[in-house]
Structures are given as C-alpha cells and as structure tokens.
ZATORKE-737571 format. One record per atom (N, C-alpha, C): residue number from 1; residue in one letter; atom name; x, y, z. Coordinates in steps of 0.001 Angstrom, whole numbers, plus 500000, padded with zeros to 6 digits. Last residue first. Example, Ala and Ser with C-alpha at 12.3 -4.5 7.8 and 13.67 -1.06 7.14 Angstrom:
REM residues 2
<pt seq="2" type="S" atom="N" east="512850" north="497750" up="507080"/>
<pt seq="2" type="S" atom="CA" east="513670" north="498940" up="507140"/>
<pt seq="2" type="S" atom="C" east="512900" north="500030" up="507870"/>
<pt seq="1" type="A" atom="N" east="513190" north="494310" up="507800"/>
<pt seq="1" type="A" atom="CA" east="512300" north="495500" up="507800"/>
<pt seq="1" type="A" atom="C" east="513200" north="496700" up="507800"/>
END
This chain:
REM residues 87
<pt seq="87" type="X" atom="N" east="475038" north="387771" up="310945"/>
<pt seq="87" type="X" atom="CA" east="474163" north="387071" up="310919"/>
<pt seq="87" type="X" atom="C" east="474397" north="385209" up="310673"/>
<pt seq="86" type="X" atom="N" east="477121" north="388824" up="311066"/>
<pt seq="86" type="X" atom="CA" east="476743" north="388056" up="312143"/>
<pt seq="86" type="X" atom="C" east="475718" north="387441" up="312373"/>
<pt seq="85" type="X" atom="N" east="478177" north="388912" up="308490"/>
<pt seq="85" type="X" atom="CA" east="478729" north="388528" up="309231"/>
<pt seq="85" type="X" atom="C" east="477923" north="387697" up="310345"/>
<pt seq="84" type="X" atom="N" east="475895" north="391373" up="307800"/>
<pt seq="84" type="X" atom="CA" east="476041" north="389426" up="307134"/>
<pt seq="84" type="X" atom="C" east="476346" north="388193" up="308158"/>
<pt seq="83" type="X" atom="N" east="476931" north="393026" up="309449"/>
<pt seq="83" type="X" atom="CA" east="475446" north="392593" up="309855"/>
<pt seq="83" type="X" atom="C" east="475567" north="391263" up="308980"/>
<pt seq="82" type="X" atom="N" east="479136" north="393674" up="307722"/>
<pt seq="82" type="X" atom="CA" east="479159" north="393277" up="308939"/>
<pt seq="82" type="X" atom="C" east="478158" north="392537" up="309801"/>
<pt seq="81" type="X" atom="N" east="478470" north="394264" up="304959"/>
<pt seq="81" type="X" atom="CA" east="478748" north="393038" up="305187"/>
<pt seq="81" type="X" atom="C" east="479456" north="392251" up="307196"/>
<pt seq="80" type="X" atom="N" east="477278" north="397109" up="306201"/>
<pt seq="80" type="X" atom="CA" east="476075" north="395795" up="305248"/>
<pt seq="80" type="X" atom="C" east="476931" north="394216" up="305629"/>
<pt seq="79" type="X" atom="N" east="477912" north="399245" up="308382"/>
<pt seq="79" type="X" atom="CA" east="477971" north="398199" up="307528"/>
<pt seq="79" type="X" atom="C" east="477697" north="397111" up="307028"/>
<pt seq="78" type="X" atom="N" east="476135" north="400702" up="310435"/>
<pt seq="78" type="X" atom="CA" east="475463" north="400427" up="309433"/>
<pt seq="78" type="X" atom="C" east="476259" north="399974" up="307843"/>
<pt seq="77" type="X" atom="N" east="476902" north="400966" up="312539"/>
<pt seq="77" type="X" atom="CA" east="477418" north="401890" up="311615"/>
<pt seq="77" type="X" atom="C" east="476981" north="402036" up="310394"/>
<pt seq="76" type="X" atom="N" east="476549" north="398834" up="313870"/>
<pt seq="76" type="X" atom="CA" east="475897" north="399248" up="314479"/>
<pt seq="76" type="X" atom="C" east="476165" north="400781" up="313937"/>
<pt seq="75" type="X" atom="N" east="478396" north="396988" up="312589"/>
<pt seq="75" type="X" atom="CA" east="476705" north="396740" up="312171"/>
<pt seq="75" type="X" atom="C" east="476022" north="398131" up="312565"/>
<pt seq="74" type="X" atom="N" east="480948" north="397488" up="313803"/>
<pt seq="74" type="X" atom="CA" east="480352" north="397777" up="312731"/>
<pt seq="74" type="X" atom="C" east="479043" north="398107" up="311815"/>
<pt seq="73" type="X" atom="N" east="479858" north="396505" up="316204"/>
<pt seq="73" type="X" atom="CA" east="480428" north="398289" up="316137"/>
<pt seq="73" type="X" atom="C" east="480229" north="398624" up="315090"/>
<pt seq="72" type="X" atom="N" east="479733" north="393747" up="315746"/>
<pt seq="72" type="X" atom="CA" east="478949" north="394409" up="316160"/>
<pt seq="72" type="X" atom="C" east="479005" north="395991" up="315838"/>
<pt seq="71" type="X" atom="N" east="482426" north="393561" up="314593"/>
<pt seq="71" type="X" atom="CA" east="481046" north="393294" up="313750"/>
<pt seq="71" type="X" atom="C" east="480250" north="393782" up="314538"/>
<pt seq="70" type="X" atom="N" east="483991" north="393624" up="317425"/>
<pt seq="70" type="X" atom="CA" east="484038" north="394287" up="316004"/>
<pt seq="70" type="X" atom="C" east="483268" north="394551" up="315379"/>
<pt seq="69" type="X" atom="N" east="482791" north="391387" up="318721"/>
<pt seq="69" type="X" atom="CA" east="482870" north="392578" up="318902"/>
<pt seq="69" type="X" atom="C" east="482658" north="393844" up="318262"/>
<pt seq="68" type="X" atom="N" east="482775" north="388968" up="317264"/>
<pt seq="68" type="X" atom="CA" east="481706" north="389504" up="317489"/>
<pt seq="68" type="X" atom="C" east="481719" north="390932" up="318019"/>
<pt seq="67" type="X" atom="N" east="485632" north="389132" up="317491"/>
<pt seq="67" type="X" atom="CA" east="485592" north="389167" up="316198"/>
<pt seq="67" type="X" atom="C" east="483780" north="389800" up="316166"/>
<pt seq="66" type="X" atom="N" east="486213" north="388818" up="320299"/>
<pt seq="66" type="X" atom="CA" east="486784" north="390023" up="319515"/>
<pt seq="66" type="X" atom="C" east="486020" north="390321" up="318391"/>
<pt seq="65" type="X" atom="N" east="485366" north="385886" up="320147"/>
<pt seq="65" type="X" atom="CA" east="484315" north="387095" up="320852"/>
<pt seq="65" type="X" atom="C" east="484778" north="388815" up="320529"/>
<pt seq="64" type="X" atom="N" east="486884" north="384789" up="318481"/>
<pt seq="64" type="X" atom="CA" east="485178" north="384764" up="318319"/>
<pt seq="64" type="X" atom="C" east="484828" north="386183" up="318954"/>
<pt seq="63" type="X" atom="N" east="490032" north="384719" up="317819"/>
<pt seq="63" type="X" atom="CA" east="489171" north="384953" up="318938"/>
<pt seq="63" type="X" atom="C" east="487643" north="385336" up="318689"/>
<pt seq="62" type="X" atom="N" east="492670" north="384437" up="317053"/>
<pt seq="62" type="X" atom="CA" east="491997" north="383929" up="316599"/>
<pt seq="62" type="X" atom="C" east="490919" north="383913" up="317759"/>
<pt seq="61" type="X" atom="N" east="495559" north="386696" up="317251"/>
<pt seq="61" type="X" atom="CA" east="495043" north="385404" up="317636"/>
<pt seq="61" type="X" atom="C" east="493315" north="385294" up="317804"/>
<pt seq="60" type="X" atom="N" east="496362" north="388291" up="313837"/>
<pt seq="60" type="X" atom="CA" east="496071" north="388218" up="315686"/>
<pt seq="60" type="X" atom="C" east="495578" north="386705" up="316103"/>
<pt seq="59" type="X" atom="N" east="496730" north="387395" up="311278"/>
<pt seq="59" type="X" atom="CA" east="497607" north="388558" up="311905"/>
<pt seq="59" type="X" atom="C" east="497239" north="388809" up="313725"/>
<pt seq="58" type="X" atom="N" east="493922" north="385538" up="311358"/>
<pt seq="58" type="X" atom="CA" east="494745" north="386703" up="310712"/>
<pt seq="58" type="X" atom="C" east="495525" north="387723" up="311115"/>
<pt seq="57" type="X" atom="N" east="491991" north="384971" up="312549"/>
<pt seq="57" type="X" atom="CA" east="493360" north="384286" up="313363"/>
<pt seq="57" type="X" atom="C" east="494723" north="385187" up="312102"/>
<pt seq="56" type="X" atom="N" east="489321" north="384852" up="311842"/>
<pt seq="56" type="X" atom="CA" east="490031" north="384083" up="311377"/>
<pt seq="56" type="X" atom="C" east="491505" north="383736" up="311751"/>
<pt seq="55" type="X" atom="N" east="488405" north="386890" up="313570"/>
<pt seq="55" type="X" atom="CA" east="487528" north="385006" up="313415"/>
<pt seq="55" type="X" atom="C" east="488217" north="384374" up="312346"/>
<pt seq="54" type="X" atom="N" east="490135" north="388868" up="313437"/>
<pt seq="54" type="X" atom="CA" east="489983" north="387817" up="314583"/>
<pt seq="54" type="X" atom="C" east="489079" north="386541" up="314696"/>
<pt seq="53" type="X" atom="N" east="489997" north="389613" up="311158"/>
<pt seq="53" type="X" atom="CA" east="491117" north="389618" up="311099"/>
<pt seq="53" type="X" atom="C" east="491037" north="388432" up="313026"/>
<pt seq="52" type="X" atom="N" east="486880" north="390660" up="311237"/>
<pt seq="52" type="X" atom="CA" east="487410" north="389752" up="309953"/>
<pt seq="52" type="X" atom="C" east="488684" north="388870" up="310279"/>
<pt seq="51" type="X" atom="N" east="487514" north="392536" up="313045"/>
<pt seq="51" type="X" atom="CA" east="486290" north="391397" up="313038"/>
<pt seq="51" type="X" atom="C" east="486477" north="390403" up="312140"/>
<pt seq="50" type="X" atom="N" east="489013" north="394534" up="311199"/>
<pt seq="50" type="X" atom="CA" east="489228" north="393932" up="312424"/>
<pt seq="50" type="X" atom="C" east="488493" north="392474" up="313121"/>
<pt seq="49" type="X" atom="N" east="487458" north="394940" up="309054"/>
<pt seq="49" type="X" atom="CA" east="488482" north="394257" up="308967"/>
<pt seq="49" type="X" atom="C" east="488937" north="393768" up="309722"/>
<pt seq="48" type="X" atom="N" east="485444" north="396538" up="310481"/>
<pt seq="48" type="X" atom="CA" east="484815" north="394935" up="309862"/>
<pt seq="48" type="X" atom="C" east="486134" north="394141" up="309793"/>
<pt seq="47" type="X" atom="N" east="486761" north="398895" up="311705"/>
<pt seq="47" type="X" atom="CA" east="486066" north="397489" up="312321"/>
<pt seq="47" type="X" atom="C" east="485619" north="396165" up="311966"/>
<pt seq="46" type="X" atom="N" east="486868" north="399470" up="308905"/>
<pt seq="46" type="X" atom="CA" east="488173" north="399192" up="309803"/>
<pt seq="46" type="X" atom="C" east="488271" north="398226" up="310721"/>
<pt seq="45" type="X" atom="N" east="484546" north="400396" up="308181"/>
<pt seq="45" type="X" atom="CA" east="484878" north="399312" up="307450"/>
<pt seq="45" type="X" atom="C" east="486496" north="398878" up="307777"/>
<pt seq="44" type="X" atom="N" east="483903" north="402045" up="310187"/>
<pt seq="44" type="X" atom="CA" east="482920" north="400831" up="310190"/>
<pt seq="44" type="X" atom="C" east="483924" north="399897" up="309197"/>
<pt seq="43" type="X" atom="N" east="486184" north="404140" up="311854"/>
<pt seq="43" type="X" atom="CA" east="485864" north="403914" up="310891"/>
<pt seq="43" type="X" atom="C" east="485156" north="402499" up="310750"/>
<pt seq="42" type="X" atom="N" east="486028" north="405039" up="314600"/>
<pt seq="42" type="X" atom="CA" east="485351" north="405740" up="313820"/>
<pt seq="42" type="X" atom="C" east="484577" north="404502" up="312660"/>
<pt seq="41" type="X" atom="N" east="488570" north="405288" up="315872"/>
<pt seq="41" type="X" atom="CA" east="488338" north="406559" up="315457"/>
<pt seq="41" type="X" atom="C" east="486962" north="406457" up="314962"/>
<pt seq="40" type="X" atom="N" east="489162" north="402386" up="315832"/>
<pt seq="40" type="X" atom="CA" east="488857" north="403072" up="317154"/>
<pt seq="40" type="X" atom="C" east="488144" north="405046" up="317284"/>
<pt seq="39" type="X" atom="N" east="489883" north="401731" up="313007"/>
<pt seq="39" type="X" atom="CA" east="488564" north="401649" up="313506"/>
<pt seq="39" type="X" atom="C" east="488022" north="402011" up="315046"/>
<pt seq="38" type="X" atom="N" east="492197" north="403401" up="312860"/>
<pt seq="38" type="X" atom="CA" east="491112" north="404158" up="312376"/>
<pt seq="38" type="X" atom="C" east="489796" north="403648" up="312828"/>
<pt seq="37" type="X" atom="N" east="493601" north="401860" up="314462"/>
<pt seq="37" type="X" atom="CA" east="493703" north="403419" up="315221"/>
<pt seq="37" type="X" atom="C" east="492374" north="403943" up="314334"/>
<pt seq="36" type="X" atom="N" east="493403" north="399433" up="313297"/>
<pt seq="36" type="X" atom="CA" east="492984" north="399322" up="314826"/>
<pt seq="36" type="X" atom="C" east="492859" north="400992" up="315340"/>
<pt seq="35" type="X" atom="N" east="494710" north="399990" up="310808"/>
<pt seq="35" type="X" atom="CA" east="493524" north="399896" up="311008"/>
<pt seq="35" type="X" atom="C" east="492727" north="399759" up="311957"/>
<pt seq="34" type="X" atom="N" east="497204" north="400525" up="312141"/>
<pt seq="34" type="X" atom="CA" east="496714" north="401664" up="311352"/>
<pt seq="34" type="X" atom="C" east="495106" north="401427" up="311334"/>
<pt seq="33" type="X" atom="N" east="497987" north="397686" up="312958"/>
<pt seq="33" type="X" atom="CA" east="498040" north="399093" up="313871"/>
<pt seq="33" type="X" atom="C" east="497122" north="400286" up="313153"/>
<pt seq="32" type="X" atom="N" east="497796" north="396410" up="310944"/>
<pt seq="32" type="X" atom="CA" east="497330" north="396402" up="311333"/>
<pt seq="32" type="X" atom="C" east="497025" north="397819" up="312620"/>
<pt seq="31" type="X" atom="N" east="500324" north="397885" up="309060"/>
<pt seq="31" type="X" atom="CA" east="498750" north="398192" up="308870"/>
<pt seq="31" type="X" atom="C" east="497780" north="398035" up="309703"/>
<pt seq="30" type="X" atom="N" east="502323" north="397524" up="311405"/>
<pt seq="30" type="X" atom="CA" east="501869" north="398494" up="310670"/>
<pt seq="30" type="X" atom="C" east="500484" north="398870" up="310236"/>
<pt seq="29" type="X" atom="N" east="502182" north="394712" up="310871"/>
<pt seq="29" type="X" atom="CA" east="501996" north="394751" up="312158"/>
<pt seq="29" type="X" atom="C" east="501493" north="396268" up="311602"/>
<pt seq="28" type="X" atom="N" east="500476" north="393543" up="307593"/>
<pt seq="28" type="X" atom="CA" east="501885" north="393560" up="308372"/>
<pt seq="28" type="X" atom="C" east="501219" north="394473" up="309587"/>
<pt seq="27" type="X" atom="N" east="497971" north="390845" up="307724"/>
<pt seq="27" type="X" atom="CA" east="498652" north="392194" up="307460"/>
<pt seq="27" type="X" atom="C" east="499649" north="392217" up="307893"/>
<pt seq="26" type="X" atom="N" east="497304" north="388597" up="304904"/>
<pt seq="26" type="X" atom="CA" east="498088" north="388780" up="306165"/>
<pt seq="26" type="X" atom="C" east="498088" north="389970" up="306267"/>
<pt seq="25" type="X" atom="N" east="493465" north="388713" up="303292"/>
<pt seq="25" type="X" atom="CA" east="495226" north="388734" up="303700"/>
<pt seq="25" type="X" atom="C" east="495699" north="388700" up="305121"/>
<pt seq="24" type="X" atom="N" east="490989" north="387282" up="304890"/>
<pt seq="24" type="X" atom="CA" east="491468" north="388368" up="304565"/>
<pt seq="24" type="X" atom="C" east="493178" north="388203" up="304548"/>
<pt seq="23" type="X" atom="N" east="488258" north="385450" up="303555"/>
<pt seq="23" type="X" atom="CA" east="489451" north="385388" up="304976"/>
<pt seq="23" type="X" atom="C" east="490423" north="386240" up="303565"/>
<pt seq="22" type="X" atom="N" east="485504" north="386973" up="302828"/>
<pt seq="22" type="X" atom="CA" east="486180" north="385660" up="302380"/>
<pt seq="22" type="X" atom="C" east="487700" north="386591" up="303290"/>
<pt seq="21" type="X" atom="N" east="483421" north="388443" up="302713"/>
<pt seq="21" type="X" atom="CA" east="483339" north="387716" up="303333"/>
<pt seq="21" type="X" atom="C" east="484388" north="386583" up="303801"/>
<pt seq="20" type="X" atom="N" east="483247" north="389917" up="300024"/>
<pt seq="20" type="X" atom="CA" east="484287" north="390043" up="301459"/>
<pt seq="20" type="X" atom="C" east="484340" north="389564" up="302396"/>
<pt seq="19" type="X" atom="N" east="481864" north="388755" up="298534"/>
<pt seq="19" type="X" atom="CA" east="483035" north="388789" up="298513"/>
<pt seq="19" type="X" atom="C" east="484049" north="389126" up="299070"/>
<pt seq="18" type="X" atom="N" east="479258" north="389737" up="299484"/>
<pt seq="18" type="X" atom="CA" east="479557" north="387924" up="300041"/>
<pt seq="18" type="X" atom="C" east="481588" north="387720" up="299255"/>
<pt seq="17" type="X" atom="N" east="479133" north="392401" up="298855"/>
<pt seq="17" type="X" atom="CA" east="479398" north="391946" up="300557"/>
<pt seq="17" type="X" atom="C" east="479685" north="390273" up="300611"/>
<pt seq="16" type="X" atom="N" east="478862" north="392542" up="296058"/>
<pt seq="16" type="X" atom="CA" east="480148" north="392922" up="296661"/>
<pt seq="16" type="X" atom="C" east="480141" north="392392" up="298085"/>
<pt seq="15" type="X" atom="N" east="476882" north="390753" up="295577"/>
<pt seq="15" type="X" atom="CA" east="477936" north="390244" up="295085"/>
<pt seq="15" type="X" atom="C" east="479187" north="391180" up="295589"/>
<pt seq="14" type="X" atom="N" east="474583" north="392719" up="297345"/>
<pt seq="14" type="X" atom="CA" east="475073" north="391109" up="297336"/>
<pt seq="14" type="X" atom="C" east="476354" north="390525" up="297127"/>
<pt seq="13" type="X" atom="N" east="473689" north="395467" up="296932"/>
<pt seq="13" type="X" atom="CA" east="475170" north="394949" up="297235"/>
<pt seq="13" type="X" atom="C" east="475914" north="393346" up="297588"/>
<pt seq="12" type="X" atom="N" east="471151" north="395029" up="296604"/>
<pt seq="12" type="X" atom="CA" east="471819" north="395660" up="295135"/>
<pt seq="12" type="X" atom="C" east="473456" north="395076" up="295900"/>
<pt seq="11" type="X" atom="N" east="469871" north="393434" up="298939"/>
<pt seq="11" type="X" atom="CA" east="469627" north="392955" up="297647"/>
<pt seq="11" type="X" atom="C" east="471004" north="393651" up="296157"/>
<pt seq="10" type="X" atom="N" east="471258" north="395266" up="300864"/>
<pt seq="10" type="X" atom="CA" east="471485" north="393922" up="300787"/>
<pt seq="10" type="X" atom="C" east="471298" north="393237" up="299419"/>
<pt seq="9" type="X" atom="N" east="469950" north="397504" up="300454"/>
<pt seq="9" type="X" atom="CA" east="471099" north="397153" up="300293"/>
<pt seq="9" type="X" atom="C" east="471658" north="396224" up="300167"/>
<pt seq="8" type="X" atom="N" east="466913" north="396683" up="301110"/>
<pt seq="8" type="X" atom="CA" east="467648" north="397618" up="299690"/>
<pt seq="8" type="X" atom="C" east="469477" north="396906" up="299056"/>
<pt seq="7" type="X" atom="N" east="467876" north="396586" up="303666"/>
<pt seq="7" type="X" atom="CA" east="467240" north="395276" up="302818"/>
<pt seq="7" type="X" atom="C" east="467245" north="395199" up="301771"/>
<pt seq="6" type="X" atom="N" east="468245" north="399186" up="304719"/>
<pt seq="6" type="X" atom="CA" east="469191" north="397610" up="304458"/>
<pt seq="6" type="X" atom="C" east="469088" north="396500" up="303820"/>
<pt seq="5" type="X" atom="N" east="465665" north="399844" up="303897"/>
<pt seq="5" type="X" atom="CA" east="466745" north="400413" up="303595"/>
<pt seq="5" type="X" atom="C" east="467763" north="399366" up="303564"/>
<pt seq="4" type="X" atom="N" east="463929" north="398841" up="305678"/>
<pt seq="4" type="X" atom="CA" east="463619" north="398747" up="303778"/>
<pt seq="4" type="X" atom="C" east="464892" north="398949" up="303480"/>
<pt seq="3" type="X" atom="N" east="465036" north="399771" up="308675"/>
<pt seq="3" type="X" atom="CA" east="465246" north="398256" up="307919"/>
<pt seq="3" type="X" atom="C" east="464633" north="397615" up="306282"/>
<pt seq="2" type="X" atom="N" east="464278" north="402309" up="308381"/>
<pt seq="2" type="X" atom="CA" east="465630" north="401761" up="308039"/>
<pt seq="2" type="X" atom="C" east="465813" north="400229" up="307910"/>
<pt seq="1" type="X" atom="N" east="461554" north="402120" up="308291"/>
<pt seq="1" type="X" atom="CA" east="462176" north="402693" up="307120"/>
<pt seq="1" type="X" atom="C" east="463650" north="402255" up="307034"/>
END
C-alpha cells in the first residue's frame, strides 16, 4: 500500500519534485546553520536541502557520501524528491 502511495505521488508531484532537483542557491552560514538544526530536529525537507547543498558543493564542501546521507533520512520520511534523488 505504501509503495501505490508513492507512486501516486510521484505521478501528481512530477513537475514540482524534478524542479527541485536543480542546484540550490548559496546559503549564508546562518541559514545554513538553521537548516542543519531543523533537519537534525526532524525536518525531511531540511535534510533534502542538506543533501542537495553537499552533492553540489553549495555552501559546504562537496561530498557524495554526506549528500547520500541526507537523502537517505529524507527518503526514509517519505520525501518524494529525495527518493528521486537517489534514485
């Protein structure tokens, strides 16, 4: 049942998840901090940014296995464009 479900999702949320896909602003040190405290709290779409922000070298140094990290935690929250990600 939960994998109809994502699959659901996938199909109606297409055009929003392949648009985030795409390399993410600079952050300032601040935000980043902010989003490293919420995605340690919790938050899936903090983690994606984070995951986002290390396979591309965005504001941190540029690290695969961080970035699989992230996306994982995320996926595992059941964010749609995180599971993209790694897929």
């Amino acid at each position: 049942m939960r994998f109809l479900f994502l699959f659901i999702c996938l199909i109606v949320n297409y055009n929003d998840v392949h648009a985030q896909l795409e390399k993410p602003a600079m952050p300032n040190p601040k935000q980043l901090a902010a989003e490293k405290a919420k995605a340690t709290k919790g938050s899936a779409d903090e983690m994606y940014k984070l995951g986002l922000y290390h396979y591309y070298g965005t504001g941190v140094v540029k690290n695969a296995a961080a970035a699989k990290q992230w996306f994982t935690k995320a996926a595992a929250k059941s964010n749609v464009a995180a599971m993209l990600a790694m897929s």
